[in-house]
C-alpha positions as CSV (number, residue, x, y, z in Angstrom):
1,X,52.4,29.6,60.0
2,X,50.4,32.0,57.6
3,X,49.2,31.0,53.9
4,X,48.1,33.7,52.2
5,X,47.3,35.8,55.3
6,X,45.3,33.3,57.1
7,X,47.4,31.9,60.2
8,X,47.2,28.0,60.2
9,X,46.8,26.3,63.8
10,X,49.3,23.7,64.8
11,X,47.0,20.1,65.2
12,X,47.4,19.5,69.4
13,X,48.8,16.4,69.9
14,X,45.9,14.5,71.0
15,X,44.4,15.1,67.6
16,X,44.9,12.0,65.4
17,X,44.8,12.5,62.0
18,X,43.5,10.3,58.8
19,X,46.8,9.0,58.1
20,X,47.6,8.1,61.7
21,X,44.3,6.7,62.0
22,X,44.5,4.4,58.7
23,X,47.7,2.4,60.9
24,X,45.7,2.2,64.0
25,X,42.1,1.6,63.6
26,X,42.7,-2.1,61.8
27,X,45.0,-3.2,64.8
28,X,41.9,-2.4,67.0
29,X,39.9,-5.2,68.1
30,X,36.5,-5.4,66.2
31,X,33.3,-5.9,68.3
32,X,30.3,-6.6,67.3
33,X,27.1,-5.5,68.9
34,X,24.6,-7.2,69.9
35,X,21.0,-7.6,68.3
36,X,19.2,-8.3,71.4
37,X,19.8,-6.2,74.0
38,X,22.2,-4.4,72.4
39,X,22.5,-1.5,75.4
40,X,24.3,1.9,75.1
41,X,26.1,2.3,71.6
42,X,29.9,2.1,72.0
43,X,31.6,5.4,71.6
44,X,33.9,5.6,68.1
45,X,36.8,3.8,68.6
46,X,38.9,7.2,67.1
47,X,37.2,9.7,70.0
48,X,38.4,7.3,72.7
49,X,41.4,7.0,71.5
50,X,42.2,10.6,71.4
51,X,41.1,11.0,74.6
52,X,43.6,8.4,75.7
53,X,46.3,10.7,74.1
54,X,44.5,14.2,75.7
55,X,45.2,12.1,79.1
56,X,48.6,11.3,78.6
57,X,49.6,14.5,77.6
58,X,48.2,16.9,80.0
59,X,48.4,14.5,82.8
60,X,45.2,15.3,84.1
61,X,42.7,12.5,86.3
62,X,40.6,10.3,84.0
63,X,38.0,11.2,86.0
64,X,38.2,15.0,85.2
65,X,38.4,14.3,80.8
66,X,36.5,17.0,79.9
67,X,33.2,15.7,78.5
68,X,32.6,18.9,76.1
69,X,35.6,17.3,74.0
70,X,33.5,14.4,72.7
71,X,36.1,11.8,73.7
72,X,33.7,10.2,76.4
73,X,33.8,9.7,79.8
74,X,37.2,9.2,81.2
75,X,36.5,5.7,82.9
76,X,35.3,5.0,79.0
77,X,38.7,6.0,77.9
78,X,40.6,3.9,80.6
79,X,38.4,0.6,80.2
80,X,39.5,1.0,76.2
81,X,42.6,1.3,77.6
82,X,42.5,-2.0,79.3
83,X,40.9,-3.8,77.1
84,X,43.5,-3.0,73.8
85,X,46.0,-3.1,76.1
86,X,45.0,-7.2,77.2
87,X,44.4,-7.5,73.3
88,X,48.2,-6.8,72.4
89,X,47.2,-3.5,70.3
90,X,50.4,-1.5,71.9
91,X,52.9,-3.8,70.8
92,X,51.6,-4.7,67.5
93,X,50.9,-0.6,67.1
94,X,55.0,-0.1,67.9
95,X,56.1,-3.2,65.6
96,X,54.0,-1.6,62.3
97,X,55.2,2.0,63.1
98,X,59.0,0.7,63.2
99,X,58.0,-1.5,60.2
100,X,57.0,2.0,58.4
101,X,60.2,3.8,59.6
102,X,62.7,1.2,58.4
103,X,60.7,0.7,55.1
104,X,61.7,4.7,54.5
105,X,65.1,4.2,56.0
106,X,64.3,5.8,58.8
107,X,65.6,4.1,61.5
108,X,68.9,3.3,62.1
109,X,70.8,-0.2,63.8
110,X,74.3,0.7,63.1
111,X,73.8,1.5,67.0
112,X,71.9,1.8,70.2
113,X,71.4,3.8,73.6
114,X,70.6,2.6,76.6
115,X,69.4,4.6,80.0
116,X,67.3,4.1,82.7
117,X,65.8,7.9,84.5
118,X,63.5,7.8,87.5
119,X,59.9,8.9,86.9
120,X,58.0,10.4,89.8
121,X,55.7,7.9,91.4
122,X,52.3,8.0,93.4
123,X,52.0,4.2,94.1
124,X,51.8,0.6,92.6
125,X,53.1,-2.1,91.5
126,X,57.4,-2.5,90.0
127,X,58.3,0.1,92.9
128,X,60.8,0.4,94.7
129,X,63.3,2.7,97.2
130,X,65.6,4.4,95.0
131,X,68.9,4.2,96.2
132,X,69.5,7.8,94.2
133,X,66.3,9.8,95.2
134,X,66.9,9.9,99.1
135,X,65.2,6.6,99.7
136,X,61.9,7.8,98.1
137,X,60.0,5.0,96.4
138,X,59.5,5.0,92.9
139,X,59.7,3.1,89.7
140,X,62.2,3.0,86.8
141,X,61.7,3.9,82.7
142,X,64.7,1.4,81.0
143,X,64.7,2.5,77.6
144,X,66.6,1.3,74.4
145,X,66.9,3.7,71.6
146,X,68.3,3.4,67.7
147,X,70.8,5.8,66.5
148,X,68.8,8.5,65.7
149,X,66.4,7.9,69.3
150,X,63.4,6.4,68.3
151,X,62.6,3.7,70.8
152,X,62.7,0.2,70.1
153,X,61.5,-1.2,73.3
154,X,60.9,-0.3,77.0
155,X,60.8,-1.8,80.5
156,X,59.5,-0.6,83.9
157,X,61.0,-1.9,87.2
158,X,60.9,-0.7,91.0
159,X,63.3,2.3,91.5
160,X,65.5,-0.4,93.4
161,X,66.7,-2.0,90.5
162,X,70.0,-1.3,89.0
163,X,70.3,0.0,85.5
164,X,72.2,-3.1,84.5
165,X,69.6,-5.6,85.1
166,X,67.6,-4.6,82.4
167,X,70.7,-4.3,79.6
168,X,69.6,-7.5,78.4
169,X,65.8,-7.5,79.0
170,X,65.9,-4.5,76.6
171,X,67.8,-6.4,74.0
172,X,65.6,-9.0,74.1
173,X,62.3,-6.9,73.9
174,X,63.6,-5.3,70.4
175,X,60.2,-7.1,68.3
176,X,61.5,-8.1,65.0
177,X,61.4,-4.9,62.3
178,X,59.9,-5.9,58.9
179,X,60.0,-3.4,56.2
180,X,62.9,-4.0,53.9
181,X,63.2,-7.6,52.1
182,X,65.1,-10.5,54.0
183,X,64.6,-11.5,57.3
184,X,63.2,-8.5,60.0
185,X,66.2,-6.8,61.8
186,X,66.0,-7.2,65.8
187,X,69.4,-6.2,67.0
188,X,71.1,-3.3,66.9
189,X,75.4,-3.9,65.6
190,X,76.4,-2.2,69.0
191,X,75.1,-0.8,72.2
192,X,75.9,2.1,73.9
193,X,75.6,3.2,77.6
194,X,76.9,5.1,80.5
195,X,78.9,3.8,83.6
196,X,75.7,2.4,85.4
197,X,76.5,-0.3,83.0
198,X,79.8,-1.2,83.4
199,X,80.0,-4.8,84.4
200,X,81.7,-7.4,82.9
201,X,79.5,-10.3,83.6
202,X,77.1,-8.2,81.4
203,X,79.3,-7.3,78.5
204,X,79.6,-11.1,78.0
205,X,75.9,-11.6,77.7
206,X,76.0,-8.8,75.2
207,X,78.4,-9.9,72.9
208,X,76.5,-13.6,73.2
209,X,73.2,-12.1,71.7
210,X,75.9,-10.9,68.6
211,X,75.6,-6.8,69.5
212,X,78.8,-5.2,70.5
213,X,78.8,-3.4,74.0
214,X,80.5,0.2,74.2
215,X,80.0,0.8,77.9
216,X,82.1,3.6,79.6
217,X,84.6,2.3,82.5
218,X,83.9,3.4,86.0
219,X,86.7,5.5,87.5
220,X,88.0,7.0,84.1
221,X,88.1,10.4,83.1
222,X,85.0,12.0,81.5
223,X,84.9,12.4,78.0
224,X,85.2,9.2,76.3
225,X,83.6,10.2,73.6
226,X,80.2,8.2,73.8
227,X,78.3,11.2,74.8
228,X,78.0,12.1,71.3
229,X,76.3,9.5,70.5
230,X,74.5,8.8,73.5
231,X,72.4,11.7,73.9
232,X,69.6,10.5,71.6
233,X,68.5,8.6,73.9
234,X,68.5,11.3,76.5
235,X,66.3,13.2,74.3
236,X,64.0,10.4,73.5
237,X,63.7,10.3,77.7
238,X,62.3,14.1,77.3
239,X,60.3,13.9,74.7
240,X,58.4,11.0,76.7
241,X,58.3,12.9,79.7
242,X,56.6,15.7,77.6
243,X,53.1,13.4,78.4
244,X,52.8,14.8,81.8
245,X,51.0,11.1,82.4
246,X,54.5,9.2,81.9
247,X,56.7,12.0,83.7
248,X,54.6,11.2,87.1
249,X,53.7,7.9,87.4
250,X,49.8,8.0,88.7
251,X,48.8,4.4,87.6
252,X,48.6,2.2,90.0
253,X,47.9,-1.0,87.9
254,X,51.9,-1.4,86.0
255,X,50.5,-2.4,83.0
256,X,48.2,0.4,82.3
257,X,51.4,2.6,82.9
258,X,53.5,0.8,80.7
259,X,50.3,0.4,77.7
């Protein structure tokens, strides 16, 4: 881009800006340092967390953050890591930023989409032989998507599991979107999803939580149509996999995957 001559550079996506930061810093827990003793000073809250992003999207070892960034020490980054994750930040983080969206209608529940890709996996816990990937061991992304393919909730399981078995976890893990006036909206008027979900024992459990299931039939002719609706949520899988730290799985501890 070039303003008057002068070429503008794109912000990397690691940088967090003052409007970002204005949603995230009060969901951060506050603590207070001690008067006696009071030890090292604790390194600004907004450094760390961009290093937590810097991670994520080049994929690189915590151990190898590059200290000339100013983020601190990688093992700082990953015990701040631990320690918002066991304070609920994440969740709370994805419930405002869904709250924002909605409140500029933004985000859509006239439908969902539904899929379930393989990450590559190094080791840890929710593995499993993948009955697709030659027996290798690996884990499972299960992702649940509006219309438009912003996520609305996520689950990790062992590579074993079939897509199905999380059609309803998903569901469930919708958090209730505030936003608008009237009670928050939590699911979606119908879900969509490929033939991995075909089952009719699960179809019921749909329709019991009130959401419509649009699942294609095993054995039928491609070209049902739902593709071309579908493929947000394919998208949403890539732009995810764009952090090189979700694409492989390195973590060994699940939840510091998942945070």
């Amino acid at each position: 881009m070039l303003i008057r001559g002068c070429r503008v550079a794109r912000p990397k996506p690691w940088e967090v800006d003052d409007a970002l930061w204005a949603v995230v810093e009060p969901l951060l827990p506050k603590i207070e340092r001690r008067t006696r003793h009071p030890g090292r000073k604790r390194h600004p809250d907004r450094l760390v967390f961009q290093g937590i992003l810097f991670v994520l999207h080049t994929g690189i070892s915590w151990e190898h953050l590059p200290q000339e960034l100013g983020f601190g020490s990688g093992m700082t980054c990953w015990r701040r890591l631990a320690e918002w994750a066991e304070a609920g930040v994440w969740p709370r983080m994805h419930e405002v930023l869904l709250a924002k969206l909605r409140s500029a209608n933004a985000l859509d529940f006239s439908r969902a989409a539904v899929d379930g890709p393989h990450p590559r996996v190094k080791g840890g816990s929710k593995t499993g032989r993948s009955p697709v990937d030659r027996g290798r061991t690996g884990s499972k992304h299960h992702l649940i998507t509006d219309a438009t393919g912003i996520p609305l909730a996520v689950t990790l399981t062992g590579g074993n599991r079939n897509d199905v078995t999380q059609l309803i976890p998903l569901l469930q893990a919708v958090p209730p979107v505030r936003g608008k006036r009237g009670r928050p909206r939590r699911r979606p008027d119908v879900v969509l999803a490929d033939r991995g979900y075909d089952h009719d024992k699960y179809r019921r459990l749909v329709w019991d939580l009130g959401v419509k299931p649009l699942i294609a039939h095993r054995g039928t002719e491609h070209g049902s149509g739902l593709g071309t609706q579908r493929w947000v949520v394919e998208r949403a899988f890539a732009h995810l996999h764009w952090f090189r730290r979700l694409r492989i799985r390195w973590e060994v501890r699940d939840d510091i995957h998942e945070a």
